[in-house]
C-alpha positions in Angstrom: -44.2 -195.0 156.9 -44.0 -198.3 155.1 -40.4 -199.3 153.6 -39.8 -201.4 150.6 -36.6 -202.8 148.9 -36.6 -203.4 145.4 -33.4 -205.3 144.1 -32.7 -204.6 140.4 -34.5 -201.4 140.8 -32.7 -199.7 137.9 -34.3 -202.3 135.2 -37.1 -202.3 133.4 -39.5 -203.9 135.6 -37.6 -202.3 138.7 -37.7 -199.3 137.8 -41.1 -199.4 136.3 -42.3 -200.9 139.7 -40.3 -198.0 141.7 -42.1 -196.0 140.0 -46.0 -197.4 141.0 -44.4 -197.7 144.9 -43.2 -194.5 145.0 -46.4 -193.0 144.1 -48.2 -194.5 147.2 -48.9 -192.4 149.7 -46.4 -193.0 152.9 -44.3 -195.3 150.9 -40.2 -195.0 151.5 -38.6 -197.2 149.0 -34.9 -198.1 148.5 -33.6 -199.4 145.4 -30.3 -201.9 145.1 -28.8 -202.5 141.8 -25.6 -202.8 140.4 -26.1 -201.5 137.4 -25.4 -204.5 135.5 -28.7 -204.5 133.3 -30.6 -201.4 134.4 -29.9 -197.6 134.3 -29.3 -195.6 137.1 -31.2 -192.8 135.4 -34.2 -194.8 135.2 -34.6 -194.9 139.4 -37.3 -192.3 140.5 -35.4 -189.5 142.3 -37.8 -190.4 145.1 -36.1 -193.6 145.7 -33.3 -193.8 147.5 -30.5 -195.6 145.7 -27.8 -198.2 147.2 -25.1 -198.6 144.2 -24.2 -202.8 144.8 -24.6 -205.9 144.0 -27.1 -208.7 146.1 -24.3 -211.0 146.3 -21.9 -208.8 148.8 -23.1 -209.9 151.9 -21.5 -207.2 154.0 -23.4 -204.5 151.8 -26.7 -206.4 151.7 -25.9 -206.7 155.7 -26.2 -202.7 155.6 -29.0 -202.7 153.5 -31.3 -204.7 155.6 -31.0 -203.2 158.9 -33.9 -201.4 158.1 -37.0 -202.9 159.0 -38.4 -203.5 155.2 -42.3 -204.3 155.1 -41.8 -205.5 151.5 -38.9 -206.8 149.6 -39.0 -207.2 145.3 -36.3 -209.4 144.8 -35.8 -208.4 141.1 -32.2 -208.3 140.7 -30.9 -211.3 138.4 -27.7 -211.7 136.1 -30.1 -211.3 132.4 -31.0 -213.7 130.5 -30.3 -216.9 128.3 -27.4 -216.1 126.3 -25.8 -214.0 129.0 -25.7 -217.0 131.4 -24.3 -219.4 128.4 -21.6 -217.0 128.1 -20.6 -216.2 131.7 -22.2 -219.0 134.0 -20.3 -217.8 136.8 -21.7 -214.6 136.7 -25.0 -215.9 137.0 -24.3 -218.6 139.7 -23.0 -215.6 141.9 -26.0 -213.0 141.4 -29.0 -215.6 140.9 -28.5 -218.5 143.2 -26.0 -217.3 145.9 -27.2 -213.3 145.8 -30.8 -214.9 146.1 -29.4 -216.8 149.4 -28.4 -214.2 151.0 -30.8 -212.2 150.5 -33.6 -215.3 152.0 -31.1 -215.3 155.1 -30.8 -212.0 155.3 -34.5 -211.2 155.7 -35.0 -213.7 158.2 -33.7 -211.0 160.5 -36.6 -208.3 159.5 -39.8 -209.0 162.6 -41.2 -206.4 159.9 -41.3 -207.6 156.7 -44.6 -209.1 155.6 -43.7 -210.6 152.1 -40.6 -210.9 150.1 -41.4 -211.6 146.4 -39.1 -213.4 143.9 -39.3 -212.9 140.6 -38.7 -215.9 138.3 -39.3 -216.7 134.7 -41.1 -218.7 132.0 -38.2 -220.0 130.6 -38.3 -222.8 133.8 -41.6 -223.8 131.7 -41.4 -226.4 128.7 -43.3 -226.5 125.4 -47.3 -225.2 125.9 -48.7 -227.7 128.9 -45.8 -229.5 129.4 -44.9 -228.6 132.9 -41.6 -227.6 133.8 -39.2 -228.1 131.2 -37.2 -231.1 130.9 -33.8 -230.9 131.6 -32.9 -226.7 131.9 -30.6 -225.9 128.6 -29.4 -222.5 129.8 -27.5 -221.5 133.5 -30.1 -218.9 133.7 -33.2 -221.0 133.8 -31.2 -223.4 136.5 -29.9 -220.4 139.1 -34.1 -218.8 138.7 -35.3 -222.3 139.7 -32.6 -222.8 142.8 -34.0 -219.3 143.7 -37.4 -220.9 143.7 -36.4 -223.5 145.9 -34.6 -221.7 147.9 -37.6 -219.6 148.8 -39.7 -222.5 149.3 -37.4 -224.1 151.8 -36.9 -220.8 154.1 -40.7 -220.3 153.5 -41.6 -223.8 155.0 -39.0 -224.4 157.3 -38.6 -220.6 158.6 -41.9 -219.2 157.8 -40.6 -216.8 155.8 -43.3 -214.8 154.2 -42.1 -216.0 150.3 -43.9 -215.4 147.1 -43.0 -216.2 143.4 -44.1 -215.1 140.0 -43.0 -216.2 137.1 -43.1 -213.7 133.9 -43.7 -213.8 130.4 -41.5 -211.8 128.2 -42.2 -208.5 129.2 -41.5 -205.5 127.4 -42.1 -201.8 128.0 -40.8 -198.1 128.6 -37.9 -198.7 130.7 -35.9 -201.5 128.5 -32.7 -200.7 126.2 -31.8 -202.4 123.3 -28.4 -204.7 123.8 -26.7 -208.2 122.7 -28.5 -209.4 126.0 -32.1 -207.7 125.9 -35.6 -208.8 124.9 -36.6 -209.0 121.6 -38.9 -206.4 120.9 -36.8 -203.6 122.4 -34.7 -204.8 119.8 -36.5 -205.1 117.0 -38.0 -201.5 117.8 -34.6 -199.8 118.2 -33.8 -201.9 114.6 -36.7 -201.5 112.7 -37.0 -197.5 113.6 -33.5 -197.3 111.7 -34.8 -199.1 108.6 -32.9 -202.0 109.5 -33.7 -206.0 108.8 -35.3 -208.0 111.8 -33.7 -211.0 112.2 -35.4 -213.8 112.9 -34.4 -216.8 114.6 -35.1 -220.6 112.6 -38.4 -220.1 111.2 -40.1 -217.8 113.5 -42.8 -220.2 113.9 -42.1 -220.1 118.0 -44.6 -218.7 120.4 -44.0 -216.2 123.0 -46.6 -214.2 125.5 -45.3 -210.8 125.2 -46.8 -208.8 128.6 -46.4 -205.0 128.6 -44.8 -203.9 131.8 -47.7 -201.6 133.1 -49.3 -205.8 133.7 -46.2 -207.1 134.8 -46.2 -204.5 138.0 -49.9 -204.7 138.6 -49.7 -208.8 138.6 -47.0 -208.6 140.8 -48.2 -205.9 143.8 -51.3 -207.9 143.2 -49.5 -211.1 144.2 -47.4 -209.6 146.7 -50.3 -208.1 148.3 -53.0 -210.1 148.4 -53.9 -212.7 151.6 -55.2 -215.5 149.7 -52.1 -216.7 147.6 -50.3 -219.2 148.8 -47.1 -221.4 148.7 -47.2 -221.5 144.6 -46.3 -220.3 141.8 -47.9 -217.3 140.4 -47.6 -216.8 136.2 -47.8 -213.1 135.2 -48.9 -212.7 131.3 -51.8 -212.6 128.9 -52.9 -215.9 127.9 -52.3 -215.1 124.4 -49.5 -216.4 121.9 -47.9 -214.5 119.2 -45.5 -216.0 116.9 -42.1 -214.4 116.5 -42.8 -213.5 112.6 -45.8 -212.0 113.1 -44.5 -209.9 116.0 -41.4 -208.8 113.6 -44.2 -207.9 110.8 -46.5 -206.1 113.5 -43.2 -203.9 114.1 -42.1 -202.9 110.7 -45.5 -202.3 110.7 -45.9 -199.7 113.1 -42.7 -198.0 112.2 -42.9 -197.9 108.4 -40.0 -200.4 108.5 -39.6 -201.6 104.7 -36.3 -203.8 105.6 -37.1 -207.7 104.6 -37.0 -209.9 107.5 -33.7 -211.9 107.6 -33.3 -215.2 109.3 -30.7 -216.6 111.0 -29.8 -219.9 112.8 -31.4 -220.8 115.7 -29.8 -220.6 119.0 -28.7 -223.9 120.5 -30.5 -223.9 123.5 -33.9 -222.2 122.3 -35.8 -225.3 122.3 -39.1 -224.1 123.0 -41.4 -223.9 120.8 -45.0 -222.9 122.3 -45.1 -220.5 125.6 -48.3 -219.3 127.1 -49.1 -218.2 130.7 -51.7 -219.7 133.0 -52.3 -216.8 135.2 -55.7 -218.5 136.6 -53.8 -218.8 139.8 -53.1 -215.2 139.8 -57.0 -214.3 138.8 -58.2 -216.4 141.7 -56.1 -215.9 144.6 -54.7 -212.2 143.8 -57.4 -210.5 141.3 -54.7 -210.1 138.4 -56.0 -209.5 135.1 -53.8 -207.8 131.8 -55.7 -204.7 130.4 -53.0 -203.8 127.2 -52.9 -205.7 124.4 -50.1 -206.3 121.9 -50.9 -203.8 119.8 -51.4 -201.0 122.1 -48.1 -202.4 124.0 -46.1 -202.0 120.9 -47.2 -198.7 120.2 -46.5 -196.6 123.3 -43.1 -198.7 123.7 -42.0 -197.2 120.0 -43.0 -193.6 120.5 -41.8 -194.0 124.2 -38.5 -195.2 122.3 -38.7 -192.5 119.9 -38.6 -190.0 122.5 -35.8 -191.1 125.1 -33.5 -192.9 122.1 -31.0 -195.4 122.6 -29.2 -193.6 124.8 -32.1 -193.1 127.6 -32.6 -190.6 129.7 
């Protein structure tokens, strides 16, 4: 039997990536999440659940006494404006829970790869490189966990992978103050509500449904040729935030105007695309649902479970 440990299991790329593990044949996987940003609900009932947070060290002492093959380190204090509002909060589940949990799994003789999962917001304007100068806590705590990583990986061999995702968006994800814009939108737009939109809604984003988000990463995880780098999971493709808010209103029969709004101090970015060559060469990884398609099973999905989930 081969056991894994998915932290932040109960969101929407935990729980979707529960999900593909649990259906593997002689696969026992544990789940760790607070509850924070995810739903309990949404674990597979073949999982077994540990109710906590990453950052208590005595639980996470518990938690890791068994001998893990694989670890998903998904857990993270969500997103942007969450970590302008409550830096604290962030420091203590991103950069210290992301410590501990390095340390920790220096103990496992078992485990053969412990993936972290960062984010595109650590990269700049289209082909700039990392971005200059990190304007939220989030995107400063996802980068320590990066280098955190690195150092136990070099210095302690342990068996450390990262990937980087672009603003993924799925089944799985509620709407919220703190959540990705298209769940919102959706959950807007379906109740004949305006879409607001940020400055001009002239900024780019490469919105990756969640079914590619879990493929890229297993594929990563898994495969023997990637290497000490970093890994981007998308589609290549950019899609302005207007056009995404008319594709929506679209697809629901949403007849609300758009309605735009300041933009947010620290959104500075204006172009984001991934470059998942890396991940097509060394791991196989290639996205196989489009925007459209995306958007259409995430509304009727929505339209079935409601705001309220399941």
């Amino acid at each position: 039997m081969k056991r894994i440990l998915v932290t932040g299991g109960a969101g929407a790329i935990g729980s979707n990536l529960v999900a593909a593990l649990s259906r593997e044949q002689g696969a026992s996987v544990t789940v760790l999440d607070n509850g924070s940003s995810g739903r309990f609900a949404s674990v597979p009932k073949s999982a077994r659940l540990v109710r906590g947070d990453v950052a208590d060290e005595k639980l996470l002492g518990k938690v890791l006494r068994e001998p893990f093959a694989e670890i998903y380190h998904l857990a993270a204090f969500f997103a942007n404006q969450n970590s302008c509002d409550h830096p604290l909060d962030d420091f203590r589940t991103n950069a210290l829970g992301t410590a501990l949990l390095l340390e920790g799994a220096l103990r496992l003789k078992s485990l053969k790869v412990l993936l972290f999962a960062s984010t595109s917001s650590l990269k700049g304007d289209l082909d700039a490189g990392l971005a200059e100068g990190f304007s939220t806590p989030y995107m400063t705590s996802k980068f320590v966990g990066e280098l955190y990583g690195r150092y136990f990986r070099r210095v302690h061999r342990l068996p450390f992978k990262t990937v980087r995702y672009y603003n993924c968006y799925g089944p799985g994800e509620f709407p919220g103050r703190y959540r990705n814009v298209i769940i919102n939108f959706i959950d807007l737009a379906l109740r004949g509500k305006s879409l607001p939109i940020t400055g001009e809604g002239k900024e780019t984003r490469d919105f990756t449904f969640v079914d590619d988000i879990v493929s890229g990463t297993l594929a990563v995880a898994r495969s023997k040729k990637t290497k000490d780098l970093v890994y981007e999971i998308g589609t290549g493709k950019e899609t302005r935030i207007v056009d995404l808010a008319r594709a929506i209103n679209r697809l629901t029969g949403n007849a609300a105007p758009l309605r735009f709004v300041a933009q947010r101090s620290w959104d500075k970015t204006l172009r984001r695309r991934a470059d998942f060559s890396l991940a097509r060469r060394h791991a196989g990884y290639r996205p196989t649902v489009d925007l459209e398609a995306g958007l259409k099973r995430t509304i009727e999905w929505y339209k079935k479970v409601g705001r309220t989930g399941p």
